[in-house]
C-alpha positions in Angstrom: -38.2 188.7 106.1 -37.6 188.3 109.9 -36.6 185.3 111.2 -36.0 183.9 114.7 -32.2 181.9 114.9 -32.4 178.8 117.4 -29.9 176.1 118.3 -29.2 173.2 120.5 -32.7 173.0 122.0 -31.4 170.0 123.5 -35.1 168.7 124.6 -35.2 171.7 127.4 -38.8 172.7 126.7 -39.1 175.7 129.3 -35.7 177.4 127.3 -37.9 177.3 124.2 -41.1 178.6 125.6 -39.4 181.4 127.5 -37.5 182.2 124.1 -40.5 182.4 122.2 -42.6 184.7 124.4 -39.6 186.6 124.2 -39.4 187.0 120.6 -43.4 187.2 119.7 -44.2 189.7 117.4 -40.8 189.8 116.1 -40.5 187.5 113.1 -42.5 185.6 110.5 -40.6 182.3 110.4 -38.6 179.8 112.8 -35.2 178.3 111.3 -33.3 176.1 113.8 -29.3 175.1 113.5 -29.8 171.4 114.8 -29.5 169.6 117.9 -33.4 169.4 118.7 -32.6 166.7 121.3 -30.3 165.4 123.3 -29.7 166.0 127.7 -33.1 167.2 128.4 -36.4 166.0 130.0 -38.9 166.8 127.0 -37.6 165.0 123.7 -40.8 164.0 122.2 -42.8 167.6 123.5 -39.9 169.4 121.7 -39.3 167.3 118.3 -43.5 168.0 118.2 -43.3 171.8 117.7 -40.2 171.4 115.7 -42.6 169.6 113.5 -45.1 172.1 113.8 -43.6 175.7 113.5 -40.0 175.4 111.8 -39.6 176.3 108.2 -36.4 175.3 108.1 -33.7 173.0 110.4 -30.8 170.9 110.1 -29.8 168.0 112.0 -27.2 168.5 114.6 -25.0 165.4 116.6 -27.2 164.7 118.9 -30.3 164.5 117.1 -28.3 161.6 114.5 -27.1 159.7 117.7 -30.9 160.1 119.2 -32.3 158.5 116.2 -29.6 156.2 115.6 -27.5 157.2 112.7 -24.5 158.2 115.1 -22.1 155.5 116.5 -22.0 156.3 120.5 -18.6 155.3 121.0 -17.4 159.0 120.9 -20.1 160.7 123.0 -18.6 160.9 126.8 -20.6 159.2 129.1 -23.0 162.1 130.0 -24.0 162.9 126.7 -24.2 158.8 125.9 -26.6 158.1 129.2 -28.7 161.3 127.7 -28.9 159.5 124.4 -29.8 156.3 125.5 -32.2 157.6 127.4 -33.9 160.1 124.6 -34.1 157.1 122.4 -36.4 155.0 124.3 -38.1 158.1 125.2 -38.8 159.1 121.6 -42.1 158.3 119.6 -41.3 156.3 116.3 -43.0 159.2 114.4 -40.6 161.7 116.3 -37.6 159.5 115.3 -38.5 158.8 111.9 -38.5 162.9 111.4 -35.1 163.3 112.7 -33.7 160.7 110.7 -34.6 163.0 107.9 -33.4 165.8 109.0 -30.9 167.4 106.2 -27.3 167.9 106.9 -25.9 171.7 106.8 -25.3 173.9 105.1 -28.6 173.9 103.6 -29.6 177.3 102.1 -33.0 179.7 103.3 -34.0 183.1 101.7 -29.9 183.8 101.1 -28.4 183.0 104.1 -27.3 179.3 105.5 -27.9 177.0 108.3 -24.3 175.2 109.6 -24.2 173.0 112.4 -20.7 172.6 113.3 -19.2 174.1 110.0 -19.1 173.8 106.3 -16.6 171.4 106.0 -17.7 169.0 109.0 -21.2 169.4 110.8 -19.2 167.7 114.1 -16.6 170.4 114.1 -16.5 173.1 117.0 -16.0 177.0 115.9 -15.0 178.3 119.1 -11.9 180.6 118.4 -11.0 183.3 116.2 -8.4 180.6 114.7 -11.1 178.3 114.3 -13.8 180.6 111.9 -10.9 182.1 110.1 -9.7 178.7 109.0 -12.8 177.8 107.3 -13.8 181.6 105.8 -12.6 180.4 102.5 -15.6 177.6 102.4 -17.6 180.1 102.9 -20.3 181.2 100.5 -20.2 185.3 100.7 -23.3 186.6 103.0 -24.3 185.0 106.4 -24.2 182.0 107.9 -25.7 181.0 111.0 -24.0 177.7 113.2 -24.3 176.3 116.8 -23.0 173.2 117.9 -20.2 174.9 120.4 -23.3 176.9 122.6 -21.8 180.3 122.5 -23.4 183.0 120.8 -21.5 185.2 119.3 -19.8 185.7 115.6 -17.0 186.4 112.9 -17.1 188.4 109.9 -15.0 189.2 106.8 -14.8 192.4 104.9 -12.4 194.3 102.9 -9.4 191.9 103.8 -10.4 192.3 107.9 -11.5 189.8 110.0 -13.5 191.0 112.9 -14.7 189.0 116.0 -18.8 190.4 116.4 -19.2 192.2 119.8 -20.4 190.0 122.3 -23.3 190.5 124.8 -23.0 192.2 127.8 -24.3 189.6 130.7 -25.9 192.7 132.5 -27.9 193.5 129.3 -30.6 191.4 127.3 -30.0 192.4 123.6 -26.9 193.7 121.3 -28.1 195.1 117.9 -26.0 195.6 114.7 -25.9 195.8 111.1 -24.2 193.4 108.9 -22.1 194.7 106.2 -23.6 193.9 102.8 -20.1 192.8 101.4 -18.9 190.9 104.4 -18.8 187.2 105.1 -20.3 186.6 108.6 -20.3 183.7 110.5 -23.6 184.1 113.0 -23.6 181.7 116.5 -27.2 182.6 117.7 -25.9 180.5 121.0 -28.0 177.7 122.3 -31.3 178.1 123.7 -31.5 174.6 125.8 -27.9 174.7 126.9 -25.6 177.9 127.0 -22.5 177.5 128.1 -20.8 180.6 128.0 -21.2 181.5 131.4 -24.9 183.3 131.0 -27.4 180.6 131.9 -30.1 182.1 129.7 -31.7 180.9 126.4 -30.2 182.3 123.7 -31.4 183.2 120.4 -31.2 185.4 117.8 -33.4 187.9 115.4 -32.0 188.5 112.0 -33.9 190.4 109.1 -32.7 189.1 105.8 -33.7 192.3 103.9 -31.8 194.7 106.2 -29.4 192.6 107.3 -30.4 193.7 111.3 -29.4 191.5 113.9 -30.3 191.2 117.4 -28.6 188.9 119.5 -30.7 188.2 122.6 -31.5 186.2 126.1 -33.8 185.4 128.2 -34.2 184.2 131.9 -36.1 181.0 132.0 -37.2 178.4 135.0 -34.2 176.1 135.3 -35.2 174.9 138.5 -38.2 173.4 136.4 -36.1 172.0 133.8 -33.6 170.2 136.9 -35.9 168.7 138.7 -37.6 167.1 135.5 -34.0 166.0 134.4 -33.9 164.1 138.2 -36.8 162.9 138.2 -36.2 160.9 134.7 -33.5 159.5 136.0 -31.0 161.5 133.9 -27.3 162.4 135.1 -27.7 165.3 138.1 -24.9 167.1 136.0 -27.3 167.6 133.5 -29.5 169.9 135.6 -26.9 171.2 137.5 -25.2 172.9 134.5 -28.0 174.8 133.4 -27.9 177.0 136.4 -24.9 178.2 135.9 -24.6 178.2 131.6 -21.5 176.0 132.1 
């Protein structure tokens, strides 16, 4: 089964319809690794296709704090005025869905959705240090987490830890084969807010049965996106940052 790997959609609905012309024809089913909502223009045209065309998704932090099941206090200012906002933006219906949004890892088809990581949906795998702290939680096979917004990814094999290749800036795609005995540890980045440096939506293909995976991006109209994040009324840093994947 092919599947398309999103995360962090964070509400930017232009990221998600460039992503998914860019992946048509290349998968059967959607599976998402949280954060529908959160610093974009579009919550409620976003949470609608979630409810429409995932077969699988976890909550992520933003998407608890957007519905109200996350105490504020520790969201910095930017990401607390994008909350506030979202939530008297969102429809009841919308809100209701992602209060029942499961918390990672939950299990499809033999490989897992993760948030943040096993142990703590809020914590931040950014480092080599950081995945191979948590390997041992692991469940053998592959995993697939956002939460930090960098695509990218760790595996374990025959006592070797290996930090996955990352994608070339210049290039659009990086293909490889997983190991059938390794652990990996899959980031497919964040499609409504990258922050690597690479201001395109990211996403990622994965075939369950051959273990393929193709780490993509895709160019996208951020001036769109900005000018509906100024016009709600949301901070200019918001928009800003998009143009640049920072």
């Amino acid at each position: 089964m092919r599947y398309l790997i999103i995360s962090d959609l964070h509400s930017n609905w232009e990221a998600l319809e460039a992503v998914l012309d860019a992946a048509n024809g290349r998968y059967e089913r959607i599976v998402c690794c949280g954060d529908l909502v959160g610093y974009g223009p579009d919550p409620n045209r976003v949470v609608d296709w979630a409810r429409s065309h995932l077969d699988a998704v976890i909550r992520g932090n933003h998407d608890r704090g957007c519905c109200g099941l996350e105490d504020l206090e520790w969201f910095n200012p930017v990401a607390r005025a994008a909350t506030i906002w979202t939530m008297g933006k969102l429809r009841q219906d919308n809100i209701e869905y992602l209060r029942k949004l499961p918390a990672g890892p939950l299990r499809v088809d033999g490989f897992h959705l993760i948030h943040g990581s096993p142990l703590d949906e809020d914590e931040y795998l950014i480092t080599a240090t950081d995945a191979r702290n948590i390997f041992d939680y692991l469940e053998e096979g592959v995993s697939f987490f956002g939460h930090t917004h960098l695509q990218g990814g760790f595996a374990y094999a025959d006592g070797y830890f290996q930090v996955l290749p990352p994608l070339d800036p210049f290039r659009g795609e990086i293909d490889y084969r997983l190991d059938p005995g390794a652990t990996c540890l899959i980031n497919p980045g964040s499609t409504g807010q990258p922050r690597d440096g690479d201001p395109r939506a990211a996403f990622a293909i994965f075939d369950s049965d051959t273990l393929e995976v193709s780490q993509r991006r895709v160019t996208y109209d951020y001036e769109a996106t900005r000018h509906k994040i100024e016009a709600a009324g949301l901070p200019d840093v918001l928009g800003a940052r998009l143009l640049v994947g920072r």
